[in-house]
C-alpha positions in Angstrom: 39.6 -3.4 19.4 41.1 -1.5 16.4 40.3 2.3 16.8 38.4 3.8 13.6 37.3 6.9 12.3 33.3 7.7 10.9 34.0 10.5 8.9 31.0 12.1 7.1 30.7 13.9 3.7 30.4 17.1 5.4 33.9 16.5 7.2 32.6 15.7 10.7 34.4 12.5 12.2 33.2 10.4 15.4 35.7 8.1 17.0 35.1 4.5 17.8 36.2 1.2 18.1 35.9 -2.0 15.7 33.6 -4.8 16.9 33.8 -6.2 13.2 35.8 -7.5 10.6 38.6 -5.0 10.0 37.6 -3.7 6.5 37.5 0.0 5.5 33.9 0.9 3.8 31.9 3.2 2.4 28.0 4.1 1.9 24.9 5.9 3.0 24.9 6.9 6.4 21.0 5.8 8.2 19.7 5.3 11.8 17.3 3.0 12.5 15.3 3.8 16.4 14.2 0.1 16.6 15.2 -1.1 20.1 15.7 -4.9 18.8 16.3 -7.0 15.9 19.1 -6.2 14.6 19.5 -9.6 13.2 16.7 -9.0 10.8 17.8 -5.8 10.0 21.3 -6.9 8.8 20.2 -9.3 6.9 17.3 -6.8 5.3 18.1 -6.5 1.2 16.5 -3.1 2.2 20.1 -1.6 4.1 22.3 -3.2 0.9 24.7 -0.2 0.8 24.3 1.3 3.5 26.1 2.3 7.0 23.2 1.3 9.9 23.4 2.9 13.1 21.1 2.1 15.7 19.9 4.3 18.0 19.0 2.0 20.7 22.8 2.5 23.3 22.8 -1.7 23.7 23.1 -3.8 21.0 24.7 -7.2 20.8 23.3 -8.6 24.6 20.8 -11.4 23.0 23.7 -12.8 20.0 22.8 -13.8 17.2 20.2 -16.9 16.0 21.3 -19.7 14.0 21.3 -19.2 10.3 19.4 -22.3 9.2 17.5 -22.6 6.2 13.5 -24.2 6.1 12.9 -27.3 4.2 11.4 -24.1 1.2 14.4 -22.4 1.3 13.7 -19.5 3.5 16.1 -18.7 6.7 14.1 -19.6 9.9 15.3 -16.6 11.9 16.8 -14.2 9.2 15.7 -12.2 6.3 17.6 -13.5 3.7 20.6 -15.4 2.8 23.4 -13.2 4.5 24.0 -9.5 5.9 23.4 -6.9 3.3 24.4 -3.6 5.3 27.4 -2.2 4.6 28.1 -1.9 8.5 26.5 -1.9 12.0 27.7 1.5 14.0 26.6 1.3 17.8 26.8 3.4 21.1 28.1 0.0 22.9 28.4 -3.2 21.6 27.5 -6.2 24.5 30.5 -8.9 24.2 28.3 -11.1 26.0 24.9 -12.3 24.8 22.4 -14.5 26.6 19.1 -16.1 24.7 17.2 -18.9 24.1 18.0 -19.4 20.3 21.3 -17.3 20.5 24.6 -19.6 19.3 26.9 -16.5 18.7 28.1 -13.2 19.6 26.8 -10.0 17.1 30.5 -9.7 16.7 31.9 -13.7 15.6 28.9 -12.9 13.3 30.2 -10.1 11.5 33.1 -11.1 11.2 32.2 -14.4 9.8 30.5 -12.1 7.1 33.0 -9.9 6.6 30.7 -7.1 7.6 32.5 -4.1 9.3 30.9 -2.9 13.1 31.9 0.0 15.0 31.2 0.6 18.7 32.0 3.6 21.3 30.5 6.4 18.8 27.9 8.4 20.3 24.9 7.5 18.3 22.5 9.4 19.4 24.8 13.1 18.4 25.2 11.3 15.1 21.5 10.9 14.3 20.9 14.4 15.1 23.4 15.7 12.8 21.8 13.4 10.1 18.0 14.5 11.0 19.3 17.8 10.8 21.4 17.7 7.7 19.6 14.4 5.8 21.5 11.3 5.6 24.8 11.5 4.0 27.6 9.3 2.7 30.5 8.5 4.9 33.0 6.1 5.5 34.9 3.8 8.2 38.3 3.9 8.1 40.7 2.6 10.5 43.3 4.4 11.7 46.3 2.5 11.8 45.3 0.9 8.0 45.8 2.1 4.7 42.5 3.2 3.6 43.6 4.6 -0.1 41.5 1.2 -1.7 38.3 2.9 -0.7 36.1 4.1 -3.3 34.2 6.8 -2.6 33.5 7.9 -6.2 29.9 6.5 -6.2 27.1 7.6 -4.8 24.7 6.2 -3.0 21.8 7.5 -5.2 23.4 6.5 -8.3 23.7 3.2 -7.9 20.4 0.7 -8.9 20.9 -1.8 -5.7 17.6 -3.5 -6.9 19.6 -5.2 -9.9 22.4 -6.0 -7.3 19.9 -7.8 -4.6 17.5 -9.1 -6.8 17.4 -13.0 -8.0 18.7 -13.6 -11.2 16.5 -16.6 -11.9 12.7 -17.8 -11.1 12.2 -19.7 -7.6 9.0 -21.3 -7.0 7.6 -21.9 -3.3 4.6 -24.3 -2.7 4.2 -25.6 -5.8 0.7 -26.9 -6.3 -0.6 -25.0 -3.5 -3.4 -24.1 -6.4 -3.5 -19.9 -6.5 -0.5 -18.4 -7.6 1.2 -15.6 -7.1 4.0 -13.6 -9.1 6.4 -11.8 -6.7 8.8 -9.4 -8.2 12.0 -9.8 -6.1 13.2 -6.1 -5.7 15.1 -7.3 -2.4 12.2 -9.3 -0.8 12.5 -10.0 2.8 11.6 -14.1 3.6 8.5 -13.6 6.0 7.1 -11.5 2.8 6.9 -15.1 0.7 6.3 -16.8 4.3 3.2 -14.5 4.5 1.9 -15.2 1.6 2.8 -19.2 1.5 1.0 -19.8 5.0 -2.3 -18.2 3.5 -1.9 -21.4 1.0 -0.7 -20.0 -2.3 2.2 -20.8 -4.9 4.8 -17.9 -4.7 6.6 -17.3 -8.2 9.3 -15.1 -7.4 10.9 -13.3 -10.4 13.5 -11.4 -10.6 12.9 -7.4 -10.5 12.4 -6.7 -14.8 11.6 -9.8 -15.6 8.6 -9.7 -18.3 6.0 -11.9 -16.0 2.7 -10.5 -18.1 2.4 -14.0 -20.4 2.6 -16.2 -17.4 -0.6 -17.4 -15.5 -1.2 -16.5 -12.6 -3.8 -15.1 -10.2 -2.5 -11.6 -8.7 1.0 -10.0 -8.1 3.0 -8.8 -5.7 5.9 -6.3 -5.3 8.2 -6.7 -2.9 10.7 -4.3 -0.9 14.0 -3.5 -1.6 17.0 -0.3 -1.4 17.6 2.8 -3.4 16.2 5.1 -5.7 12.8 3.6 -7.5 13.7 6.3 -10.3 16.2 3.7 -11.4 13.6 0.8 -11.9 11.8 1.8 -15.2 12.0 -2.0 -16.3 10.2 -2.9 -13.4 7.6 -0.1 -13.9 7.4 -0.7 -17.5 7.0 -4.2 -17.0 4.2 -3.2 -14.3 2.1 -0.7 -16.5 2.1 -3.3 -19.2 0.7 -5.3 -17.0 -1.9 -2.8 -15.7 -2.9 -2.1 -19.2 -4.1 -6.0 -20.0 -5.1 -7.4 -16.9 -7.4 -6.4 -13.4 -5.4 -9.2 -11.6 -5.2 -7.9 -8.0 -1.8 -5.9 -7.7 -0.1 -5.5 -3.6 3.1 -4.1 -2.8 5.3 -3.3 -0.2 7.9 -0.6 0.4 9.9 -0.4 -2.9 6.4 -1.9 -4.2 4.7 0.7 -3.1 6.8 3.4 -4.9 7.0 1.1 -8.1 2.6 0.9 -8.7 2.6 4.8 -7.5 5.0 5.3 -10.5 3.1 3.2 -12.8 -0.1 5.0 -11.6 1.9 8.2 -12.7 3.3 9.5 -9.3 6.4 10.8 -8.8 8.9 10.0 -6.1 11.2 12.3 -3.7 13.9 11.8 -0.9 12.9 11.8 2.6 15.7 13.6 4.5 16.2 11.2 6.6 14.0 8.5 6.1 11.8 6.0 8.3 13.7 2.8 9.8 12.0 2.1 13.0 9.1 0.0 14.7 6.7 2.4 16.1 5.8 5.0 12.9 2.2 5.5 13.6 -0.2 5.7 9.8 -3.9 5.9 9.7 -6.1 4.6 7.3 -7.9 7.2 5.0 -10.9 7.7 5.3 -10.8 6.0 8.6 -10.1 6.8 12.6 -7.9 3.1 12.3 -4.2 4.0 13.1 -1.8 1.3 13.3 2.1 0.8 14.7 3.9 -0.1 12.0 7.8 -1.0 10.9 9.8 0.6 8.2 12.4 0.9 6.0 12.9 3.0 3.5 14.4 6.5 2.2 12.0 7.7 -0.4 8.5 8.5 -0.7 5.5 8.8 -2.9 4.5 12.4 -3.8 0.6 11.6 -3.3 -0.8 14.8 -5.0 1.0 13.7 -7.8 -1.3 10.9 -8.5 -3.4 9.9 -11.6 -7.3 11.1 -10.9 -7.7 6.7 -10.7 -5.9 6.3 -7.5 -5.8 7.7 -3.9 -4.2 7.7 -0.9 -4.4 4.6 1.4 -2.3 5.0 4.4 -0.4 8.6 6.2 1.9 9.0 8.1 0.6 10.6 11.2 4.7 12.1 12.4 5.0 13.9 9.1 1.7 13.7 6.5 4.1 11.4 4.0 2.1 8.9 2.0 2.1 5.4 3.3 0.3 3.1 0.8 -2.3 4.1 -2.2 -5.2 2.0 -3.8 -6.6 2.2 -7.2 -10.5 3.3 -7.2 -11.9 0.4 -9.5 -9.1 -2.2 -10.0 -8.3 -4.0 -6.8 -4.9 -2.3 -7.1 -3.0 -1.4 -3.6 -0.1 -1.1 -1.8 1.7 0.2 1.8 5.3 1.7 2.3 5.2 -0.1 5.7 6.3 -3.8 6.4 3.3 -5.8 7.3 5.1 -8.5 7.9 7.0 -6.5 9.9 9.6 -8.8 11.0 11.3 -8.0 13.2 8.4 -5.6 14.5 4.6 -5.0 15.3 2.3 -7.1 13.3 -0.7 -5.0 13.7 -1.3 -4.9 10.1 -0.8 -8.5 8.4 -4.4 -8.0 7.6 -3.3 -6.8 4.0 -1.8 -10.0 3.2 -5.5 -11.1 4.0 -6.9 -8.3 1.9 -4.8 -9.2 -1.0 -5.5 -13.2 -0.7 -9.2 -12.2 -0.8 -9.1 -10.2 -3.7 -7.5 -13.4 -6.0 
């Protein structure tokens, strides 16, 4: 193993070893306290851009599933088509993996993608200096390469990594199915349109400012995706038009969930370090209902900033951040968690349910 450097923006360096494909990189440094699936979490449009360390000290011992594809074009045991994160920084990578449905090693894997993993750094020392500071840039760089090829010049926030994971063309899913529904690829995870296929509708998925208000169809979705919604006023435009002709039923996830708060007026702020884990605990206003719940994102809905039409839906019981809203008349709603929550708890898939209802 090649030795490598993770070197901050604020100048601190931790010293590790390369697991990966040799490649120097840069981008937003996040952790993620999950204790398993890092296989879905690769391959999450979600961590495009970004530098994903895991928390949990082993990572690698159950390998890697096969990447096959369904007969409707979703991967079987992935979230998308390949690994989106920029890199996969561990405490101590496991060389070998034993599973059922494992065929390679975390490592062949990366390589194969030419994805970057680094092993040996103390991980849990490096989330502290990011929960204490916010998440940063940083980059890998080995130290027997020549890293002057790495670009450093753009910063994470600056970039719009909807446009770069979105799809650039319709797909339709269970065509025929009867219902359908328009889902605005922002970076959509696959058990999102497997959700909402197995509760027997048509999934159009467009891409993320695509003008879908003169097609028929019965409600909308939003789906997930990375970066700074501030940087999506397509989608929102597209969205408020929307809002302004029609009371079709509106649901979104994650990015979706920042997207209809904007369009409902809200503005959106960094979290200083985010939430990427399984266990964030919300409750449901109004409600004593509180639910374990995945996530994945970096930014947040400022709810007081909310038109006098909408309210909150979902908290966040660690830190009182907003974590979904709902319209008061239109059947309008939304949660920053993964319901789907794959990999993860699936305590609330009950608002694909809500959301089928309402059609």
């Amino acid at each position: 193993m090649r030795n490598v450097t993770l070197v901050l923006e604020d100048g601190t360096e931790f010293k590790g070893k390369s697991f990966g494909y040799d490649k120097a990189v840069t981008g937003e440094v996040v952790f993620n306290t999950a204790m398993s699936g890092y296989p879905e979490s690769l391959t999450d449009p979600s961590y495009a851009g970004q530098l994903m360390t895991l928390t949990y000290p082993l990572v690698g011992n159950y390998g890697v599933p096969p990447f096959t594809m369904e007969e409707n074009g979703l991967a079987t045991f992935m979230e998308s088509d390949k690994i989106y994160a920029s890199a996969i920084i561990v405490a101590d990578y496991s060389e070998c993996f034993s599973h059922w449905n494992g065929v390679e090693s975390l490592a062949d894997w990366l390589k194969r993608e030419q994805v970057p993993g680094v092993t040996g750094i103390d991980t849990r020392q490096l989330t502290k200096v990011l929960r204490e500071h916010g998440v940063m840039m940083g980059r890998i760089v080995f130290d027997d390469m020549s890293n002057e090829e790495l670009d450093m010049s753009n910063d994470y926030g600056s970039i719009n990594w909807v446009e770069r994971v979105s799809c650039k063309d319709v797909i339709r899913y269970n065509e025929g199915a009867g219902r359908k529904v328009v889902l605005v690829d922002c970076g959509v995870k696959h058990n999102i349109i497997r959700c909402l296929i197995n509760r027997g509708v048509e999934v159009i998925r467009v891409p993320w400012n695509y003008d879908y208000t003169d097609m028929a169809f019965d409600g909308l979705f939003l789906a997930n995706g990375p970066g700074d919604p501030d940087l999506c006023v397509d989608a929102v435009n597209v969205l408020k038009k929307q809002m302004s002709q029609s009371r079709k039923p509106i649901c979104g996830i994650c990015m979706g969930n920042q997207l209809l708060a904007k369009a409902g007026g809200a503005r959106i702020y960094k979290l200083k370090y985010g939430h990427r884990s399984h266990n964030q605990p919300v409750r449901e206003v109004g409600t004593a209902r509180c639910y374990v719940t995945s996530q994945n994102h970096g930014y947040a809905v400022d709810a007081a900033t909310l038109g006098a039409d909408w309210r909150e839906l979902f908290v966040n019981l660690n830190d009182g951040s907003n974590e979904g809203i709902t319209h008061l008349t239109n059947p309008w709603f939304s949660s920053q968690f993964h319901p789907e929550a794959c990999s993860g708890p699936v305590d609330t898939e009950f608002m694909f349910d809500r959301f089928i209802n309402a059609l």
